[in-house]
Backbone bond lengths (Angstrom), bond angles and torsions (degrees), N, CA, C in turn:
res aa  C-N    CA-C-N  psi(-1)  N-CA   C-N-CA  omega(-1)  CA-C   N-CA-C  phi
1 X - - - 1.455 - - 1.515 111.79 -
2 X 1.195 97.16 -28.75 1.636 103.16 -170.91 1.660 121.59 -78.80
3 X 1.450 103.82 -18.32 1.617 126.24 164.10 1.270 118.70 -89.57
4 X 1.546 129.91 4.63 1.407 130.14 -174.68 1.248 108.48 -53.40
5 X 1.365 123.88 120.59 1.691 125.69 158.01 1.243 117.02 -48.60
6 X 1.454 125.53 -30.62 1.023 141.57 -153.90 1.664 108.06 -66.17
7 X 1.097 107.12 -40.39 1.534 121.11 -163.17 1.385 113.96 -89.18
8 X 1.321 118.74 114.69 1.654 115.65 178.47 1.743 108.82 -62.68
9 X 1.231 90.03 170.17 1.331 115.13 -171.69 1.645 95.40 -99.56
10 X 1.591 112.30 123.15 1.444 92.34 171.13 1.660 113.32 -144.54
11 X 1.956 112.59 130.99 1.456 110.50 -164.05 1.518 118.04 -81.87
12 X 1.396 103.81 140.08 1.563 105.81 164.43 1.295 126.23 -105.82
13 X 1.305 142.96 75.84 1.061 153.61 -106.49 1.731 116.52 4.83
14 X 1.461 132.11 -90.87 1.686 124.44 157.24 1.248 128.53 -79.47
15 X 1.507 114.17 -4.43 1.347 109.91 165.94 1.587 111.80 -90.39
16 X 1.067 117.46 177.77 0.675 136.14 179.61 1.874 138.33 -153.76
17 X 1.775 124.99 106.31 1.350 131.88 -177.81 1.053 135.77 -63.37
18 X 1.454 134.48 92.55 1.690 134.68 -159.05 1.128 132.91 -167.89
19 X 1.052 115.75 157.53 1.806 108.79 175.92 1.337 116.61 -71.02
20 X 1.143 134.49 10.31 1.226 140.13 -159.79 1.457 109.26 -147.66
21 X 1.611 128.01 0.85 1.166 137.04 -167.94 1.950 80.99 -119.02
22 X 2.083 98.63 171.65 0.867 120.91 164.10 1.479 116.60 -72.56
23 X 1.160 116.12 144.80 1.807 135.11 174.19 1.627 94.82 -35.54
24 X 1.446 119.33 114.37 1.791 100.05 -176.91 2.085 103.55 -117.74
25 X 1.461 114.25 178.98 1.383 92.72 -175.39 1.650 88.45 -170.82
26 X 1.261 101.81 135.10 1.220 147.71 177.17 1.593 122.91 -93.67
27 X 1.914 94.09 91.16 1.762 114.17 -172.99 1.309 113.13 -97.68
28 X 0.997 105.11 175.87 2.066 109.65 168.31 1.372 85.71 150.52
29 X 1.560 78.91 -176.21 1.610 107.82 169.01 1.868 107.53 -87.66
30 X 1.369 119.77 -178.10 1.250 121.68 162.84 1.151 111.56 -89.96
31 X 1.295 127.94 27.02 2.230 116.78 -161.80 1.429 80.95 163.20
32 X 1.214 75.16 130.25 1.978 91.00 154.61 1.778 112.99 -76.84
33 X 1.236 121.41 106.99 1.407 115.53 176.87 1.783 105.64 -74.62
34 X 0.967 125.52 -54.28 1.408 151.57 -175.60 1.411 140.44 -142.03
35 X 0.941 116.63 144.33 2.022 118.33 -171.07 1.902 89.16 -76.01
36 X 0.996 117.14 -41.28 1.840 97.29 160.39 1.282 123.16 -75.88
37 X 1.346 135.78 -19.93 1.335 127.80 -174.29 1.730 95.75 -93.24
38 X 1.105 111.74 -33.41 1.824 116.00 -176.19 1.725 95.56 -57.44
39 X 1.458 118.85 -67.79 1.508 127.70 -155.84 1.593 99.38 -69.27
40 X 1.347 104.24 -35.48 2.010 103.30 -165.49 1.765 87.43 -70.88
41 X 0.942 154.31 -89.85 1.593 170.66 151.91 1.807 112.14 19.37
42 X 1.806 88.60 -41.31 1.428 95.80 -179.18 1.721 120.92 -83.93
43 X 1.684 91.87 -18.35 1.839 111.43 175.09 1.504 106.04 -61.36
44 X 1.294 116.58 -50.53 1.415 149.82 -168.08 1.510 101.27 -50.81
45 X 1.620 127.56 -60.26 0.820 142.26 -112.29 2.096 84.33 -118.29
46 X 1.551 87.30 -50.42 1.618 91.26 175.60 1.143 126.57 -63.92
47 X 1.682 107.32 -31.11 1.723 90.34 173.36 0.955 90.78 -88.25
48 X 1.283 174.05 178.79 1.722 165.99 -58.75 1.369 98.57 4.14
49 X 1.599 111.65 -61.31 1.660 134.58 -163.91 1.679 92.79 -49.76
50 X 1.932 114.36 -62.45 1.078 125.48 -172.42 1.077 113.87 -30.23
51 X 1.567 121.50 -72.65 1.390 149.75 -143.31 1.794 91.59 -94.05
52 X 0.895 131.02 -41.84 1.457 104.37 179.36 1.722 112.03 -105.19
53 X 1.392 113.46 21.24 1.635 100.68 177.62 1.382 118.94 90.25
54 X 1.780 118.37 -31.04 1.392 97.76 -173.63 1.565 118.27 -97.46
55 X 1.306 106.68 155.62 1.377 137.82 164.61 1.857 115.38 -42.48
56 X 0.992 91.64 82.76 1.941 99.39 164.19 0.815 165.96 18.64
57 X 1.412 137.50 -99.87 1.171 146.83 -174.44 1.474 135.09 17.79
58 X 1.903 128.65 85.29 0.847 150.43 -151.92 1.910 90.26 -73.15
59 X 1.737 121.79 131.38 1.269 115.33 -176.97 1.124 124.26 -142.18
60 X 1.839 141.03 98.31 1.310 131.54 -132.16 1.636 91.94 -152.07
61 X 1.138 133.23 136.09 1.784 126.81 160.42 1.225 111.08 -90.73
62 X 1.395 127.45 155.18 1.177 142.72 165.20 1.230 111.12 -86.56
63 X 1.226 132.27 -11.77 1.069 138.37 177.86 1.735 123.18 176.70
64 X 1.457 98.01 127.62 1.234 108.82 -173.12 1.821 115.67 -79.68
65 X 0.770 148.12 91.13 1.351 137.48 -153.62 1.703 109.51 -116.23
66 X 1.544 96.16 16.64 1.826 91.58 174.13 1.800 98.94 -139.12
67 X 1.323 86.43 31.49 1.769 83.03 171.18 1.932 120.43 -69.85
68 X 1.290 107.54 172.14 1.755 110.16 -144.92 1.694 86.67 -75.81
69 X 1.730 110.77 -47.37 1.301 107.35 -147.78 1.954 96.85 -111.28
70 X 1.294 116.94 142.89 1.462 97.74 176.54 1.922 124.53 -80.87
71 X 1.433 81.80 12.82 1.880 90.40 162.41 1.655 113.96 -103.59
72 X 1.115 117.57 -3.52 1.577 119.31 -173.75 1.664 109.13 -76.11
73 X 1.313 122.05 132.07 1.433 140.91 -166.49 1.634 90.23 -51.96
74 X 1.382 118.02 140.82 1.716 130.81 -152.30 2.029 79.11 -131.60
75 X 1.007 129.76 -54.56 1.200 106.49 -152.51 2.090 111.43 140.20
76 X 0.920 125.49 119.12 1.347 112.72 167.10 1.780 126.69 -49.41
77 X 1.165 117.26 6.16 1.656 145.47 166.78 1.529 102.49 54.30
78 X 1.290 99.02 -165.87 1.883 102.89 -164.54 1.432 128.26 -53.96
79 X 1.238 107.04 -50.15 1.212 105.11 170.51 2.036 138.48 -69.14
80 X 1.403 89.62 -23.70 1.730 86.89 -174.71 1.858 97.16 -102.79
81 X 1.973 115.86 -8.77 1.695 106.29 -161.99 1.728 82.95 -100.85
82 X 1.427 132.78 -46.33 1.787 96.96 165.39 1.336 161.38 -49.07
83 X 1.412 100.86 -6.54 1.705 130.50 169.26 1.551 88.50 -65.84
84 X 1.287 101.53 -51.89 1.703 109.49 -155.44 1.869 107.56 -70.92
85 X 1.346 108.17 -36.21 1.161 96.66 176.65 1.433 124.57 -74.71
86 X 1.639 121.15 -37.97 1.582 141.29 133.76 1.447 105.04 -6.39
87 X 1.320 121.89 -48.08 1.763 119.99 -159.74 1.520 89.86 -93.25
88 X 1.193 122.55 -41.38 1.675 121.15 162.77 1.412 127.92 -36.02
89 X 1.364 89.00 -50.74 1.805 100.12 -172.42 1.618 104.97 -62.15
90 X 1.258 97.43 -47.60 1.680 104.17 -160.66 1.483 105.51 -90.35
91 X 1.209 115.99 -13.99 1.566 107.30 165.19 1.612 120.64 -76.91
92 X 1.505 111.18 -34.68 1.881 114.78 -175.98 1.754 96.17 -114.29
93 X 0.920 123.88 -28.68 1.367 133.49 162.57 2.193 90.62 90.37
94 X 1.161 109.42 39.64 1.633 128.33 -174.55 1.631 88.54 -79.81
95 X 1.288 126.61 142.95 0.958 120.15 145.68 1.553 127.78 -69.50
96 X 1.605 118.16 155.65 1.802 115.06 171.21 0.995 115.55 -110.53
97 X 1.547 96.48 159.01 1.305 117.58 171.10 1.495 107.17 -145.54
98 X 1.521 104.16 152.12 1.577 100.62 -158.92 2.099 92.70 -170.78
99 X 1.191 108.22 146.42 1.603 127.40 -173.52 1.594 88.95 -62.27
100 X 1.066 105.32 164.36 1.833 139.45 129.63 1.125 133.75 -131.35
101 X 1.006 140.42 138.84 1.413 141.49 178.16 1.257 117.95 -99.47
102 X 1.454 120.88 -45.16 1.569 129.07 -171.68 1.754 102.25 -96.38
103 X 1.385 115.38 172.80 1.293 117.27 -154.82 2.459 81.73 -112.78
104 X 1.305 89.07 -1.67 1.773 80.96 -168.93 1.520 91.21 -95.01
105 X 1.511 145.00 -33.94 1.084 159.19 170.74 1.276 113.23 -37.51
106 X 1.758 117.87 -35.28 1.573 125.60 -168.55 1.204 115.93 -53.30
107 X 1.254 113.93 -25.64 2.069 122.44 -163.48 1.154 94.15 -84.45
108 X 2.004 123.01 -72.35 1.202 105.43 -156.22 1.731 112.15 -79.56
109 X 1.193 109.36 1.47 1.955 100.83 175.02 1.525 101.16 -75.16
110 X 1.462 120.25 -32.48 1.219 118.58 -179.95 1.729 120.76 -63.82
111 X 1.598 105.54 -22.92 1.311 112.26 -179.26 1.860 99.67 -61.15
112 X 0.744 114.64 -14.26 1.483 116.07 -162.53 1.990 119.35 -141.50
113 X 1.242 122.15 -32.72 1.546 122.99 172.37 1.504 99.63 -81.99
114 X 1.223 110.86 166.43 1.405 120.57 158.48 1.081 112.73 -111.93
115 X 1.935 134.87 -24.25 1.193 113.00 147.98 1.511 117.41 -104.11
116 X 1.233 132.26 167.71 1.244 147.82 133.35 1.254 133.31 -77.79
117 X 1.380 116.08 107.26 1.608 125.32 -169.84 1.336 108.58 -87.21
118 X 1.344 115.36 118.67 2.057 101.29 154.56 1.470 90.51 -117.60
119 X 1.421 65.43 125.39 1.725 113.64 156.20 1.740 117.48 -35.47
120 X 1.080 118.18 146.17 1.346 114.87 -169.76 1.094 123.97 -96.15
121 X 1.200 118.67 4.23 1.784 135.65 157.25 1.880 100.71 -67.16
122 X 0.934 108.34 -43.58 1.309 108.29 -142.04 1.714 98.86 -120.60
123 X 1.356 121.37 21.48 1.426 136.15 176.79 1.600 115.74 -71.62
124 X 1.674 112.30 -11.67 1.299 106.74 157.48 1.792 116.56 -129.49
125 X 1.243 98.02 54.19 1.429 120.11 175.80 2.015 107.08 -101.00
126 X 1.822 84.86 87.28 1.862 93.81 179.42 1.459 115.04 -37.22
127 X 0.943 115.49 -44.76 1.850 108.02 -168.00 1.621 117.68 -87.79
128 X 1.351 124.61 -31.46 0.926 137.18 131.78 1.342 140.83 -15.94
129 X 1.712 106.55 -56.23 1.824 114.30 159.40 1.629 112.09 -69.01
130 X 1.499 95.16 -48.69 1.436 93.17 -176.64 1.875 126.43 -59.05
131 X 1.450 111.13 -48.36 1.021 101.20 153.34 1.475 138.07 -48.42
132 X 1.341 141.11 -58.23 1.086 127.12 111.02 1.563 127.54 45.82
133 X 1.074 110.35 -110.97 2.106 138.66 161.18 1.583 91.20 -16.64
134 X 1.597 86.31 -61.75 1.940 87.17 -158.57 1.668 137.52 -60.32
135 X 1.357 82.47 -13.07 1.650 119.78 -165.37 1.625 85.33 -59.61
136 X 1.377 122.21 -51.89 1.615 116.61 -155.19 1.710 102.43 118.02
137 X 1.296 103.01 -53.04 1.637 114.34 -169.97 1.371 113.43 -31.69
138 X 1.034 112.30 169.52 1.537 117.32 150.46 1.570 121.13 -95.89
139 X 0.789 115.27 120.96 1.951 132.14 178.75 1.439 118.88 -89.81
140 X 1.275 103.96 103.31 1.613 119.54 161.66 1.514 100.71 -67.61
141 X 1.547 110.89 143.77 1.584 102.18 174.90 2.078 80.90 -140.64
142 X 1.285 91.69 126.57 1.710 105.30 171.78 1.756 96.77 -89.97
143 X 1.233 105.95 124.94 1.569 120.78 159.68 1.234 123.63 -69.13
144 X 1.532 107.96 104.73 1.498 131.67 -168.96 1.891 83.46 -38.28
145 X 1.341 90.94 161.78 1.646 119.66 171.07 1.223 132.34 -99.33
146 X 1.869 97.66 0.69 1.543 112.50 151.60 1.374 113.89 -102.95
147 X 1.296 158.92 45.18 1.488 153.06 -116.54 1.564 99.09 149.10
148 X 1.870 96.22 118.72 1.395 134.49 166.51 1.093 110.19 -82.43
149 X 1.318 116.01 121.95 1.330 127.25 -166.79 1.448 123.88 -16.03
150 X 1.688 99.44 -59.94 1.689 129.28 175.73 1.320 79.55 -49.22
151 X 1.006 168.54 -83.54 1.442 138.97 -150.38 1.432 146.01 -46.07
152 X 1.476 97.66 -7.83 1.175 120.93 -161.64 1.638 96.57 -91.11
153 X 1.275 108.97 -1.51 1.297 103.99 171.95 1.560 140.63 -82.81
154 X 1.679 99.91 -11.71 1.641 124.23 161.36 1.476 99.82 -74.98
155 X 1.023 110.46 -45.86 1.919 97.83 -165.29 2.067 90.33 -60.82
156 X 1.045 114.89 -46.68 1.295 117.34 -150.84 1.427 109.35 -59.57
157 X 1.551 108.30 -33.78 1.467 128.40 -179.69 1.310 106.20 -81.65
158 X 1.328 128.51 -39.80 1.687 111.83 147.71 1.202 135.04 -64.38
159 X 1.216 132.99 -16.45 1.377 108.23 139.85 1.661 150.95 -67.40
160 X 1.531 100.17 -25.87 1.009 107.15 -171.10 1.691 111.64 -100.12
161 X 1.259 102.57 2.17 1.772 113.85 161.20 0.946 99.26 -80.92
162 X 2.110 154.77 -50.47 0.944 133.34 127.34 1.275 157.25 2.48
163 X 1.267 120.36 -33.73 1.481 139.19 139.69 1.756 94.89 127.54
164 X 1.573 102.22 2.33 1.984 100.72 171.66 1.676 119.81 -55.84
165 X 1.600 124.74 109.01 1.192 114.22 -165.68 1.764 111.06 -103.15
166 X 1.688 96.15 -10.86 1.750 120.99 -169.18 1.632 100.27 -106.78
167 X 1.699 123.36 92.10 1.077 114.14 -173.33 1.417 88.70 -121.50
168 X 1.474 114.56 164.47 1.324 127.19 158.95 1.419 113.73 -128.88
169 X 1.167 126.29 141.63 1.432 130.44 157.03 1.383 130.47 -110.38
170 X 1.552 113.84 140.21 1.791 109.88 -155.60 1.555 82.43 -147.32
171 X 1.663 96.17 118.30 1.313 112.67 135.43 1.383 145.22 -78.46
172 X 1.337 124.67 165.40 1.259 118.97 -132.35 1.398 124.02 -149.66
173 X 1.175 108.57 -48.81 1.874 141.12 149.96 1.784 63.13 152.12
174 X 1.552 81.82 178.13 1.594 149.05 -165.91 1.707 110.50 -125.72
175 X 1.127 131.43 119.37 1.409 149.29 159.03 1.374 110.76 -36.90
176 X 1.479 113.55 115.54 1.437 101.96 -167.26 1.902 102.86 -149.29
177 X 1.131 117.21 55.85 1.588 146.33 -142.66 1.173 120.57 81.56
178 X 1.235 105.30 -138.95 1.747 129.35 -150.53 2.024 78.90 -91.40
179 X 0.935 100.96 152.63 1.535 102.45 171.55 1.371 138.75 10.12
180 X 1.405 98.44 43.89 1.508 100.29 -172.91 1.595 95.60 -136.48
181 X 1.598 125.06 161.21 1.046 119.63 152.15 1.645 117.52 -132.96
182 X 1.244 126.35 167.99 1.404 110.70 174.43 1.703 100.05 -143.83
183 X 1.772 117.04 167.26 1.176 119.39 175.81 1.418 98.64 -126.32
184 X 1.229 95.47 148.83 1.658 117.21 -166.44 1.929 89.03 -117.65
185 X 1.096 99.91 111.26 1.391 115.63 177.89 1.557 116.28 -63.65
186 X 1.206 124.38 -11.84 1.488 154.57 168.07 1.888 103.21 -56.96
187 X 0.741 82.71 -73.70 1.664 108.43 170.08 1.922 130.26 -33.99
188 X 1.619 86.58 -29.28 1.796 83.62 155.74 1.361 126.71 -130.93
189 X 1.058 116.24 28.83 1.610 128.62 123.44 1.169 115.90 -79.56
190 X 1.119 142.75 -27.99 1.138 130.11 160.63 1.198 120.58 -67.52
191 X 1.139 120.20 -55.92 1.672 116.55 -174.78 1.850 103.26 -50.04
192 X 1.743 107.32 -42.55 1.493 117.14 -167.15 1.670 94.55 -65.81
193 X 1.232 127.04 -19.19 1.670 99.08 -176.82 2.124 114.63 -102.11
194 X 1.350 86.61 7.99 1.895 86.99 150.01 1.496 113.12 -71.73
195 X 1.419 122.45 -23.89 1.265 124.59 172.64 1.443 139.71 77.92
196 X 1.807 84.68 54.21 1.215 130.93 175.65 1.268 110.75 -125.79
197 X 1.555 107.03 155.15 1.534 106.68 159.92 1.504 144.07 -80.55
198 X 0.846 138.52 137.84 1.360 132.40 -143.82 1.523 110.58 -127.43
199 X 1.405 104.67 139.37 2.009 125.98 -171.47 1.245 84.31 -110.38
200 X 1.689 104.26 139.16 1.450 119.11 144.17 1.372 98.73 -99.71
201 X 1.489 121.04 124.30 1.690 132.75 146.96 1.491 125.49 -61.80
202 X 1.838 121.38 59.01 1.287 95.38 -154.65 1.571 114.63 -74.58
203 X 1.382 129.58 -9.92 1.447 124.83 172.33 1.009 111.42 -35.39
204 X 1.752 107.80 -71.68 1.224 122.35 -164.19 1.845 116.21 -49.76
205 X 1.198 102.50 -48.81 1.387 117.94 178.83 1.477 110.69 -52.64
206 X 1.066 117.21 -7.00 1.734 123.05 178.60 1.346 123.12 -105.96
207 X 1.717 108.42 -3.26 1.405 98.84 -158.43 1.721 102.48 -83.28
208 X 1.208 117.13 -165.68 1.788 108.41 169.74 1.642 97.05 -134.36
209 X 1.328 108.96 91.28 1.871 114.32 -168.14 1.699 106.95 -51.66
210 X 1.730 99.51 122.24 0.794 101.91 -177.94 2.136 145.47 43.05
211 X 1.353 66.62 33.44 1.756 96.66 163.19 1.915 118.28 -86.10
212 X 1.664 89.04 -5.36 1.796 72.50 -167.61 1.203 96.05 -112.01
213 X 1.831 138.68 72.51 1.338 135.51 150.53 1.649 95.47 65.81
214 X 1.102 129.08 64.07 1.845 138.21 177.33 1.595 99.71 75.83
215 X 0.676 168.43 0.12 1.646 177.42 -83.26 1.865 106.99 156.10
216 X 1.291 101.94 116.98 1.948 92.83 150.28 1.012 120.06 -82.82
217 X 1.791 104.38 116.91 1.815 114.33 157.16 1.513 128.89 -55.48
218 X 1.149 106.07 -149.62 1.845 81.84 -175.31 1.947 92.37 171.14
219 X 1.248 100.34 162.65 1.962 98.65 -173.87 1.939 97.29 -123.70
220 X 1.424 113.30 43.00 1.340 100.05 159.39 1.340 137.64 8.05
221 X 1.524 101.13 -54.62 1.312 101.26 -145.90 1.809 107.71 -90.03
222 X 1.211 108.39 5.78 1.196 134.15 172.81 1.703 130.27 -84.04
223 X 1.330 103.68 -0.23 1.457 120.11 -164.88 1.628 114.96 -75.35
224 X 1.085 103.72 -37.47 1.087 109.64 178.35 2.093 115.20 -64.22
225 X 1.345 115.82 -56.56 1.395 132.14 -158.78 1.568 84.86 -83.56
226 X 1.331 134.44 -23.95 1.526 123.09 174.30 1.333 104.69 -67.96
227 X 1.520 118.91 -49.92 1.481 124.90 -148.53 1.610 86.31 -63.28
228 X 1.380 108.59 -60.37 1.317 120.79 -167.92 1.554 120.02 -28.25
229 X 1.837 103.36 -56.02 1.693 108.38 -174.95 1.592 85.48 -83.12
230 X 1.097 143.79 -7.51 1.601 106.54 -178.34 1.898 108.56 -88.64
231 X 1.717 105.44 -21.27 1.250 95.91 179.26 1.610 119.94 -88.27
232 X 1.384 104.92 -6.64 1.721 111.98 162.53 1.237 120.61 -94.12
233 X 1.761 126.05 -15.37 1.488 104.96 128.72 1.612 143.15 -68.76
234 X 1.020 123.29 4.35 1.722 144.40 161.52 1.241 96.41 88.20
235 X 1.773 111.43 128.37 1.124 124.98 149.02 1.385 109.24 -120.45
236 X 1.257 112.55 -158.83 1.577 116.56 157.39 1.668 113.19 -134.47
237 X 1.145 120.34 16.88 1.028 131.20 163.56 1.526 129.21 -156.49
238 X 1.291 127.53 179.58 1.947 126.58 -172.10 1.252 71.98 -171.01
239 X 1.956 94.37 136.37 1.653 126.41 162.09 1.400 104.43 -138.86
240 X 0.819 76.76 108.93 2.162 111.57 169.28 1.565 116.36 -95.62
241 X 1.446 112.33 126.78 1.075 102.77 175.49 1.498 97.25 -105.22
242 X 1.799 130.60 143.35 1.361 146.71 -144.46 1.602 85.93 -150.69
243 X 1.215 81.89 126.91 1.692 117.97 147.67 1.687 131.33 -144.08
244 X 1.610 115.75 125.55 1.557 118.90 153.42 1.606 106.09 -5.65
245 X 0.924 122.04 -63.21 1.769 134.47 -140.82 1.311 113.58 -138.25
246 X 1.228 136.25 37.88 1.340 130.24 -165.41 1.722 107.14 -33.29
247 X 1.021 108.31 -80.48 1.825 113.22 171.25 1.631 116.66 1.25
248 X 1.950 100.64 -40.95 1.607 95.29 -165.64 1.754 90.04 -131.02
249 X 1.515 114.33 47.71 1.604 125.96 170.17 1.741 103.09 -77.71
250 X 1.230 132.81 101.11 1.479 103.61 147.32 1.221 154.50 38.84
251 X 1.599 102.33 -80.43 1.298 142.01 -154.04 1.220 116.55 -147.67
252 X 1.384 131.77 126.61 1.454 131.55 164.24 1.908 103.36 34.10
253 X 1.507 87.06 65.54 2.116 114.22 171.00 1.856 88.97 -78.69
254 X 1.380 130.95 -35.06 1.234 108.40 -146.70 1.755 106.21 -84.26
255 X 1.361 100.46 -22.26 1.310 108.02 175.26 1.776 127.35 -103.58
256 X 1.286 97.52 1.45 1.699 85.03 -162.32 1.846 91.96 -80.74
257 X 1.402 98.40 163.40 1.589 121.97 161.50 1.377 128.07 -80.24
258 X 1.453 110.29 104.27 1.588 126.25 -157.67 1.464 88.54 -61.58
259 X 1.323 117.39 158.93 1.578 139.90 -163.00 1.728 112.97 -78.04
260 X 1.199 112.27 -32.49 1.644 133.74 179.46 1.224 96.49 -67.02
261 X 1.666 122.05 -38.10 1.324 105.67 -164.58 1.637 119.39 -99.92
262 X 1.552 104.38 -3.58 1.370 98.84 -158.28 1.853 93.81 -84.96
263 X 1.594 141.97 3.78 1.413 97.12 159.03 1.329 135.25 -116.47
264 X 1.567 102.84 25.14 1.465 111.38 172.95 1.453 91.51 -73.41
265 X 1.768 109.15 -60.20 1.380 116.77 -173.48 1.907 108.42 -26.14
266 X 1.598 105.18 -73.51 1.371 88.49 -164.90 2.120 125.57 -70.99
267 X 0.838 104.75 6.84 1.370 138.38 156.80 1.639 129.04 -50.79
268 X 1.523 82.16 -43.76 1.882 102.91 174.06 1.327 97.94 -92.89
269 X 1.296 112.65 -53.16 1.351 113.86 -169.65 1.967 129.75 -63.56
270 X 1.342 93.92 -25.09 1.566 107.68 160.27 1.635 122.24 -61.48
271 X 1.790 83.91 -39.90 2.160 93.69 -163.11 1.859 79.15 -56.82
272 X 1.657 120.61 -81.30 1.267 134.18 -176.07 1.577 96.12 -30.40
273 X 1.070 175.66 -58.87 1.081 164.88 168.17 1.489 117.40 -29.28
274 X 1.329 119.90 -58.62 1.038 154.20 -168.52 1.717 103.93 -64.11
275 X 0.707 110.72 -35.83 1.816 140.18 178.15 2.087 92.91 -79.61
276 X 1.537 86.04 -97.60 1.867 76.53 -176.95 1.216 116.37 -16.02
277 X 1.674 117.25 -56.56 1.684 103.46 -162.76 1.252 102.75 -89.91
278 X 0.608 139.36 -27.75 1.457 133.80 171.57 1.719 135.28 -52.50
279 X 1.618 101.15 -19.06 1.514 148.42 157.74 1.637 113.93 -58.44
């Protein structure tokens, strides 16, 4: 799977997503807390990249706009969290990536991310992709959590009727009752033979939406043995959301990957990489 011709190669600013590229992965926080907590986190995060070889992708929102409770911390929003990601870029020189929600937002995030994320609520929101496409960018599209993989094939065709030629697709979990989600390992080979490259999100895939009294809970402690079977079923990428302190994160504390741990983690996760393609 991991040698498929099939699958384009697609750049995020110097990295780069492919069957033919290194295993790459996509860190941050979930929220920008601060233009010091954004830039200090992203220093952190880059030499990790340094020191163990892998490929990047610096990953922060400006704004959270599908949080559980309407008092839960949203983000310093468009205008004051792109300065902040700007001070990111040019301090570790990481490429970004960062959400949108609105379809008017697409231009100026593009002045500054190299990808554009939609959000997985809103992954079949027409004007939204399309704006998006047009940008030039490259577009992460998270697979809603109501949506079988094979579905992912309308979003895909709206972008690229748009003229989007740099897509990514990221699984995520799947809706599987009342606050739970699960990943069906089935599911990224599938997504990978629309013929794109494909992210497992395993944070996200752990959380339990809105299980925590207005707050999403989340199963941490699981991060590791997920990452593991999703990168020995083959992707070409893992997005982790990382924090110093999970306990005192913002945003989605119950799931992110505490900072100590993420470079043994990607360490394991390369060797197991390294294996798939090599298979």
């Amino acid at each position: 799977m991991g040698d498929s011709p099939t699958v384009r190669t697609v750049p995020a600013g110097a990295v780069r997503f492919g069957p033919a590229e290194p295993l790459a992965f996509i860190l941050g926080p979930c929220v920008i807390e601060s233009r010091d907590h954004a830039v200090d986190l992203a220093v952190e995060i880059a030499a990790i990249g340094r020191r163990t070889g892998c490929p990047v992708v610096f990953k922060a929102s400006f704004d959270k706009a599908n949080r559980t409770s309407i008092t839960s911390y949203r983000g310093p929003g468009l205008t004051k969290g792109l300065p902040v990601l700007e001070a990111v870029k040019v301090r570790t020189g990481l490429p970004i990536l960062t959400d949108i929600h609105e379809a008017a937002q697409a231009a100026p995030v593009a002045e500054v991310a190299d990808v554009l994320q939609i959000p997985a609520f809103l992954c079949r929101q027409t004007d939204l992709l399309v704006a998006a496409a047009r940008t030039g960018r490259t577009v992460n599209v998270k697979k809603g959590q109501f949506l079988a993989p094979d579905d992912m094939r309308h979003v895909v065709g709206k972008l690229t009727e748009a003229g989007g030629t740099d897509i990514l697709l990221t699984e995520r979990g799947t809706t599987f009752g009342y606050h739970n989600l699960v990943v069906d390992m089935r599911g990224l080979p599938m997504l990978r033979a629309l013929g794109f490259p494909v992210v497992f999100d395993v944070t996200h895939s752990l959380q339990l939406p809105g299980a925590g009294d207005g707050v999403t809970s989340g199963l941490a402690e699981y991060i590791e043995p997920l990452a593991q079977a999703g990168v020995g079923a083959g992707v070409d990428g893992v997005f982790m959301e990382v924090h110093e302190e999970p306990s005192r994160a913002k945003s989605d504390a119950a799931n992110a990957l505490a900072l100590d741990l993420v470079e043994p983690l990607l360490r394991r996760l390369v060797a197991i990489d390294r294996i798939v393609r090599r298979g």
